[in-house]
C-alpha positions as CSV (number, residue, x, y, z in Angstrom):
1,X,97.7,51.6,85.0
2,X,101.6,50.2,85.8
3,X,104.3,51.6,84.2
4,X,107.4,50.3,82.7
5,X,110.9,50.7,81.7
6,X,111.9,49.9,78.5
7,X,114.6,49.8,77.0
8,X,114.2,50.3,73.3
9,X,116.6,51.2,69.9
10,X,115.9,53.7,67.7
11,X,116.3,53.6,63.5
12,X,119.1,55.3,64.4
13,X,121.0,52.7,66.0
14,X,120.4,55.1,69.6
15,X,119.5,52.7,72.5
16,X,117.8,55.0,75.3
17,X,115.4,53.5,78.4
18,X,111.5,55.0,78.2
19,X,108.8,54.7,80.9
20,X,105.6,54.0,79.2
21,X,102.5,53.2,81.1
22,X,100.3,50.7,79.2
23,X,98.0,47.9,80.6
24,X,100.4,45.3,80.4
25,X,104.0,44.6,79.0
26,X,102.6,43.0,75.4
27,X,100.8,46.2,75.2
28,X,103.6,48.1,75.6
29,X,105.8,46.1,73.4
30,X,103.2,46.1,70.5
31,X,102.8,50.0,71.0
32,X,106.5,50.4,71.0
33,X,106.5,48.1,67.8
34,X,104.0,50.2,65.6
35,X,106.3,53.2,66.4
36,X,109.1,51.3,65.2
37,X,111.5,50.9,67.8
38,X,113.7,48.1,68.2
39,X,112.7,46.3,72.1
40,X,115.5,44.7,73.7
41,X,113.5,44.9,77.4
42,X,110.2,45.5,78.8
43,X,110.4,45.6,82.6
44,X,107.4,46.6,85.1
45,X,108.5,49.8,87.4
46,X,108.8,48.5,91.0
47,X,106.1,50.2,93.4
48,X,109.4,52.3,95.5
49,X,111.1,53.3,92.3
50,X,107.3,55.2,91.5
51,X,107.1,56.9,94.4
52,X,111.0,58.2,94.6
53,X,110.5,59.2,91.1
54,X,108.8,62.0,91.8
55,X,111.8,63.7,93.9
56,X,113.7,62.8,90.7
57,X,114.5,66.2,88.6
58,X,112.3,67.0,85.2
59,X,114.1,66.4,81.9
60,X,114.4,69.3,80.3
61,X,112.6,70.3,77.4
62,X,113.5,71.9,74.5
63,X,112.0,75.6,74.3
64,X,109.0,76.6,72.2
65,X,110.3,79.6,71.1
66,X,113.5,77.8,69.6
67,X,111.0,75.0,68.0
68,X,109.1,77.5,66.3
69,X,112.0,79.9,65.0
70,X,113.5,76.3,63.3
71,X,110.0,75.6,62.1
72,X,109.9,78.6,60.3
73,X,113.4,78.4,59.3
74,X,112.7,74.6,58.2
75,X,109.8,75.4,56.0
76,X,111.4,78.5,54.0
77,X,114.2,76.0,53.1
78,X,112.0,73.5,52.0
79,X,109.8,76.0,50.0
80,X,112.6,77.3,48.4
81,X,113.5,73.8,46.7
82,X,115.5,72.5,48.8
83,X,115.6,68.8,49.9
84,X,114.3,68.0,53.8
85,X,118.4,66.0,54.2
86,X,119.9,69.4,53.1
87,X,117.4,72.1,54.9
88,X,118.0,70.1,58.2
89,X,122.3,69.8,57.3
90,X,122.2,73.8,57.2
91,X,119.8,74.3,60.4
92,X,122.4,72.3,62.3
93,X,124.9,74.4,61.2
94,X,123.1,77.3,63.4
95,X,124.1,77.6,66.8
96,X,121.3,76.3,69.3
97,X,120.7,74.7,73.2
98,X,122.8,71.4,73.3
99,X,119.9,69.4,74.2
100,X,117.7,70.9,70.6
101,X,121.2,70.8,68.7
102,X,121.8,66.4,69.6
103,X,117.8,66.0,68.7
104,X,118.1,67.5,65.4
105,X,121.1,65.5,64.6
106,X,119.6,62.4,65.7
107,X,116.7,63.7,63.0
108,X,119.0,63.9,60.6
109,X,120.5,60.6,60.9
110,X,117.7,58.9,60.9
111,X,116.5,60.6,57.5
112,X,119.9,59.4,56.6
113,X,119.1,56.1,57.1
114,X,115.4,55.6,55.3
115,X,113.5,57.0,58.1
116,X,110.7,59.8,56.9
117,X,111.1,63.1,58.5
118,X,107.6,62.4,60.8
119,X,109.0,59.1,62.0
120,X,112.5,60.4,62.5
121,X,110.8,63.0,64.8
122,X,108.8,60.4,66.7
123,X,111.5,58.5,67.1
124,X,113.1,61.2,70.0
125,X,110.2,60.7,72.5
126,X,108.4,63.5,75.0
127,X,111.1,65.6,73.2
128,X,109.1,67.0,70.9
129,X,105.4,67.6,70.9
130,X,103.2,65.0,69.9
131,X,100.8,66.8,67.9
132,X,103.9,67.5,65.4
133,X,105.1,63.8,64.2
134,X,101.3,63.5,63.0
135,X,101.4,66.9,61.6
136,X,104.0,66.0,59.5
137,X,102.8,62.9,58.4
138,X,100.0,63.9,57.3
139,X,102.1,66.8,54.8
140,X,104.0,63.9,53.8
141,X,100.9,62.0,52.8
142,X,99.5,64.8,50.6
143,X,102.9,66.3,49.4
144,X,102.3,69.1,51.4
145,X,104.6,69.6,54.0
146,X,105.4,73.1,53.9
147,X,101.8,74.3,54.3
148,X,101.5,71.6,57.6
149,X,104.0,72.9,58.6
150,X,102.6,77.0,58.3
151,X,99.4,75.3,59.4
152,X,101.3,74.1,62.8
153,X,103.3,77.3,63.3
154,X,99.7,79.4,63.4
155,X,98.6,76.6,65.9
156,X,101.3,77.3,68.2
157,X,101.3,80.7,68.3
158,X,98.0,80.8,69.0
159,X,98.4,78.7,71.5
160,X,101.6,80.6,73.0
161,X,99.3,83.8,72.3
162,X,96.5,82.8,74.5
163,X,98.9,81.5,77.2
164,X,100.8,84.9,77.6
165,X,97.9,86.8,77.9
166,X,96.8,84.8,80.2
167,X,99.9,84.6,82.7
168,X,100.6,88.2,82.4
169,X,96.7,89.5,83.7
170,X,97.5,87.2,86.9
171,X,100.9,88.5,87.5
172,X,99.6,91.7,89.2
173,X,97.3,90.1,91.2
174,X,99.5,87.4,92.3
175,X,101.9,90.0,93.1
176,X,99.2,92.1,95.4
177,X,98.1,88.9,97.3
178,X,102.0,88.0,97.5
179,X,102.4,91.0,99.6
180,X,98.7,91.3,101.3
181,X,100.3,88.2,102.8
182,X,103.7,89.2,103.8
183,X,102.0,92.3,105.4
184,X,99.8,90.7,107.3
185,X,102.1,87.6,108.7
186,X,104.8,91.2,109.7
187,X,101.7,92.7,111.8
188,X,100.7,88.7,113.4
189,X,104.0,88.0,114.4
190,X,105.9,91.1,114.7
191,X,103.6,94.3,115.7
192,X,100.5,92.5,117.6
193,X,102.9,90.8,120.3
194,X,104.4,93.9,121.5
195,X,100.9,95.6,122.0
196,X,100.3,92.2,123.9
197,X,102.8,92.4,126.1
198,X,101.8,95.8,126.9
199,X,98.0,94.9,127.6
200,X,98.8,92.0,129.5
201,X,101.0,93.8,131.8
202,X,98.1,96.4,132.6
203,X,96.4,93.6,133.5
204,X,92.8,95.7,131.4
205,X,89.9,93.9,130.2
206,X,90.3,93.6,126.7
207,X,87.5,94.0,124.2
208,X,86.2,91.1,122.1
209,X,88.3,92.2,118.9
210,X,91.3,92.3,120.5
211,X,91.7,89.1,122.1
212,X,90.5,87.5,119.0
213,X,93.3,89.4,117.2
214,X,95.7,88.2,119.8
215,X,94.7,84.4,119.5
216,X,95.3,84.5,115.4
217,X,98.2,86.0,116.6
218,X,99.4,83.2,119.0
219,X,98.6,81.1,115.8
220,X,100.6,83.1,114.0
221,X,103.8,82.6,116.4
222,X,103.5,79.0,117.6
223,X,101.9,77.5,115.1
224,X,104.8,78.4,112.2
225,X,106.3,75.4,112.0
226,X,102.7,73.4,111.0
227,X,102.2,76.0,108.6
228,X,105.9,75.7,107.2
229,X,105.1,71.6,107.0
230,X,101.9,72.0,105.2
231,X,103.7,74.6,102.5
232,X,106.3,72.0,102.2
233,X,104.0,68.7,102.5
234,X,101.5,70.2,99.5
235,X,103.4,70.9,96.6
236,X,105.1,67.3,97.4
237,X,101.6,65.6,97.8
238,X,100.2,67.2,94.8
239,X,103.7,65.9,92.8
240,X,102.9,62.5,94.1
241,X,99.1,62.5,93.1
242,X,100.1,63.5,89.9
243,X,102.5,60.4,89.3
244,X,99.6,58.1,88.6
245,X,96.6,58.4,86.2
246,X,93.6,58.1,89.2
247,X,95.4,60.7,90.8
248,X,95.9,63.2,88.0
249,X,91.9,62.5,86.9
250,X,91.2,63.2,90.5
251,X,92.9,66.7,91.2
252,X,92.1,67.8,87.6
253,X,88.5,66.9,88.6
254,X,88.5,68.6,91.7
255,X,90.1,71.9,89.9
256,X,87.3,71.8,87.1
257,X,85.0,72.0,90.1
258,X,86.3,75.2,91.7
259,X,84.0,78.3,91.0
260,X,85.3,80.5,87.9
261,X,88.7,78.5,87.8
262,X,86.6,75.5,86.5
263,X,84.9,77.4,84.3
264,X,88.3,79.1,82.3
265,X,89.6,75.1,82.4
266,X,86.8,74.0,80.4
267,X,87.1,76.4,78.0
268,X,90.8,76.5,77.9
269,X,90.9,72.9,77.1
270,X,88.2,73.0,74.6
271,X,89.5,74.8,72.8
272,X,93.0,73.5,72.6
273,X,91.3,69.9,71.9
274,X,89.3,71.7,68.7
275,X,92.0,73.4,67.1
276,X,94.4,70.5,67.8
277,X,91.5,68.2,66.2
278,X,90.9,70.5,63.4
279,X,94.3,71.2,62.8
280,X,94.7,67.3,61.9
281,X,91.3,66.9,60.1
282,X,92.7,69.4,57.8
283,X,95.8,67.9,57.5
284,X,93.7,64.6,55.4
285,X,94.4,62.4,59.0
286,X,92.0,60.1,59.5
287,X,88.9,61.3,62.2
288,X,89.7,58.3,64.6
289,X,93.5,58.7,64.6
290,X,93.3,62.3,64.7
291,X,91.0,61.6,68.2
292,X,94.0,59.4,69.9
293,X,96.4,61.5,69.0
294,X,94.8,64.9,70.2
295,X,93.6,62.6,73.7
296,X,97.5,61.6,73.9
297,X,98.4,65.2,73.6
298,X,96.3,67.1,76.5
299,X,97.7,67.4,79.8
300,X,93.9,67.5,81.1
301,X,93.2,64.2,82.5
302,X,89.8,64.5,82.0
303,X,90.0,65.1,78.6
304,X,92.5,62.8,78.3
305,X,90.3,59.9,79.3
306,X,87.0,61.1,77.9
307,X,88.5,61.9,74.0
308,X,89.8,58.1,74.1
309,X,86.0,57.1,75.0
310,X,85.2,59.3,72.2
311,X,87.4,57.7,69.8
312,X,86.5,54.1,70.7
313,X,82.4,55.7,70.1
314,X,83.6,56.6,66.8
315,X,85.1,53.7,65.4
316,X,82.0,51.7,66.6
317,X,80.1,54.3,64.4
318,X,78.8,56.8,66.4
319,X,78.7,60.3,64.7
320,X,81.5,62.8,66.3
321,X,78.9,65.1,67.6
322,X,76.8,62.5,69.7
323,X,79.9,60.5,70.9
324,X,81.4,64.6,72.6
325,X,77.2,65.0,73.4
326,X,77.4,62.1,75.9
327,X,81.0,62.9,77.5
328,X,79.9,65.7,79.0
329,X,83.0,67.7,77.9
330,X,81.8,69.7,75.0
331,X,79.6,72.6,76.3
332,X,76.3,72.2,74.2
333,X,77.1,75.5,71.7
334,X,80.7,73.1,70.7
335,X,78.2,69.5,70.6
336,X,75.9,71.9,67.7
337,X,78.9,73.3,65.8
338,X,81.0,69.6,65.6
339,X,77.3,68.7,64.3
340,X,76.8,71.6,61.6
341,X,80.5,70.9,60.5
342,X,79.9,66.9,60.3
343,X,76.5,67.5,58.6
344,X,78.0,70.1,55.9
345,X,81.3,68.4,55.4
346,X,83.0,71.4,56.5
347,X,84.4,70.0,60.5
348,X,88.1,71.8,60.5
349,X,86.4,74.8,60.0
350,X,84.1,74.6,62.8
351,X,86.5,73.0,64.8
352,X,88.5,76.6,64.5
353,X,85.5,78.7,65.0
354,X,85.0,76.3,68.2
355,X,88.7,77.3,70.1
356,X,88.6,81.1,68.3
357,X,85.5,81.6,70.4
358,X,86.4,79.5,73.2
359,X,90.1,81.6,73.5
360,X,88.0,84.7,73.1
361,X,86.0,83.7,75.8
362,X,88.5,82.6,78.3
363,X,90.2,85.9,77.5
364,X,87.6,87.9,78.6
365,X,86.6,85.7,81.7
366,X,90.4,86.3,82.7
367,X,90.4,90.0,82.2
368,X,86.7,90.8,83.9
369,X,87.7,88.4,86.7
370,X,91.3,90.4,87.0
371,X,89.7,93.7,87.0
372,X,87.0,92.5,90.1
373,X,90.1,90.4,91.8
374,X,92.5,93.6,92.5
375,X,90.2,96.0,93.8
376,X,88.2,92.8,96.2
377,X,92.2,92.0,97.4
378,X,92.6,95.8,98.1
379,X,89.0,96.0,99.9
380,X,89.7,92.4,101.8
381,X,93.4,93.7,102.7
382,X,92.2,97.2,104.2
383,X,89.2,95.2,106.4
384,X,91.8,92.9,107.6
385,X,94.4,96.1,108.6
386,X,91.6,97.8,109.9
387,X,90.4,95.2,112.5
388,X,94.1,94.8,113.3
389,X,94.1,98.5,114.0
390,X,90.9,98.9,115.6
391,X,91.8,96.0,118.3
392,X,95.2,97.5,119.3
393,X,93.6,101.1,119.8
394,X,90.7,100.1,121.6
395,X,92.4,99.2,124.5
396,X,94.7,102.1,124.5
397,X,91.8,104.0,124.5
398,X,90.1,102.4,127.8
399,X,93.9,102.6,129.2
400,X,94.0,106.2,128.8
401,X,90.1,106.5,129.8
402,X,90.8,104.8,133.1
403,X,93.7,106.9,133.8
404,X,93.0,110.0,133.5
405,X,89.5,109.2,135.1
């Protein structure tokens, strides 16, 4: 789909410029509407200004651990009696990043001004994460915004949970291949050419091993600056598939396809997609808003696209459980439990038992396939070294044979 810039006003009297990608300009104007901006312009992106967009630096985000510490901060406040306009006038009086510190105030104005907290937090964009405007509507609707709130923070932190433990049982490993690598690109390009040099000059018959070793080698020396390209060339081309929807459904296809990688993505991303749908369900938001919202919210394309076909099934009256049976995203143990929890009236709960056992899951997937990858990099490392060895000392050997024969 095209994108566009627009530029749009906030209730705050703020004007800032968006890209948006919708189906057309209307589209993007009413969407922009129901969020309840102000449009002054709706202008399609030209096709060069999409493609030099992605040398363009990231915005920077505003850190979880600083969203959840006011969180926390924010709902004590508001527990304790205290009106949402005053809790958020003392927050600001903490000291915080510049970039958190001018989106809080621009919060508070626009409570100033009429706007409710959920809206007001809307209002700042990708700032924020989308899951929480919704969140906090729905505490709003029912009065009870401090236990959303608790509700969110548990979310989160399950959610930061899982990712740390995740990160940290691949830093190891990454830092063993890191070096298997280094090691073996010193002994191609540094090592292996002087024992060339040497062989060539005795003019020997070298064995097999050898002159394969010494061909990698040659690779290794001339061919640097292809290699150097490609290293540079992927990240780039990756960037620039991942600038447009097709592209980003294609790679995140093609990753949920590799062996055991694909696997811990499906699971990872069911689970986030249950507890973020079961965190809303709870909440008392309605089952097809609750399905755009948590679609809007994944970063997985595929999920992305196939939660929107779910929603649309939905509000054409298809049960939940038959409309994820038919994607082909739901694993069929997740299709059952969405059915049990529709059937018995109890769906936020089974939507929790759904990502607990799916995060459990993907936890110990990541561990046993840690524990196999160290020692197969150490095994794999000390066959490559060994060939390397072998084909340097065999022909010293036959030298030496030859003459002291």
């Amino acid at each position: 789909m095209p994108s566009f810039i627009c530029r749009i006003g906030s209730a705050s009297g703020e004007i800032v410029e968006q890209e948006i990608i919708g189906i057309d300009a209307a589209s993007v104007q009413k969407q922009l509407e129901e969020r309840g901006y102000t449009i002054f312009s709706v202008k399609p992106v030209k096709p060069w200004a999409s493609y030099l967009s992605i040398f363009s630096p990231k915005r920077k985000k505003i850190k979880m651990s600083d969203f959840i510490t006011f969180n926390q901060e924010f709902a004590a406040l508001v527990n304790a009696g205290l009106p949402i306009l005053t809790a958020l006038e003392l927050l600001l009086q903490r000291k915080r990043s510049p970039l958190f510190q001018k989106m809080l105030e621009d919060v508070r104005d626009d409570v100033k001004t009429g706007a409710s907290l959920s809206q007001a937090f809307a209002n700042r964009g990708d700032y924020f994460p989308k899951l929480y405007p919704a969140t906090l509507a729905s505490g709003e609707r029912t009065g009870e915004i401090v236990k959303v709130i608790q509700r969110y923070l548990f979310y989160m932190q399950t959610v930061q949970t899982i990712k740390k433990k995740v990160t940290s049982a691949m830093i190891y490993p990454a830092i063993l291949l890191t070096m298997s690598v280094g090691l073996v690109t010193l002994l191609m390009t540094v090592i292996v050419p002087r024992f060339a040099t040497l062989f060539l000059g005795a003019g020997a018959k070298l064995p097999m091993i050898t002159r394969f070793v010494l061909s990698v080698s040659f690779v290794f020396q001339k061919g640097w600056p292809i290699m150097a390209l490609l290293l540079i060339a992927s990240p780039i081309l990756v960037k620039f598939a991942n600038s447009t929807p097709k592209g980003r459904l294609f790679l995140t296809k093609w990753r949920m396809k590799i062996p055991v990688f694909g696997t811990n993505i499906l699971r990872y991303n069911i689970a986030q997609s249950s507890r973020t749908l079961g965190t809303l369900v709870s909440g008392g938001i309605p089952l097809v808003q609750a399905l755009d919202i948590v679609a809007d919210a994944m970063s997985n394309e595929v999920f992305k696209v196939e939660l929107k076909k779910i929603k649309n099934k939905v509000l054409e009256g298809e049960s939940l459980w038959a409309s994820m049976e038919t994607s082909g995203i739901m694993t069929p143990l997740a299709v059952e439990m969405v059915q049990v929890g529709e059937s018995t009236g109890a769906l936020s709960d089974m939507l929790e038992q759904i990502s607990s056992f799916y995060d459990q899951e993907l936890s110990t997937s990541v561990e046993r396939f840690m524990a196999l990858l160290e020692p197969l990099i150490l095994v794999f490392m000390a066959f490559i070294i060994a060939i390397i060895v072998l084909s340097v000392y065999m022909p010293l050997f036959s030298m030496y044979n030859l003459v002291s024969g």
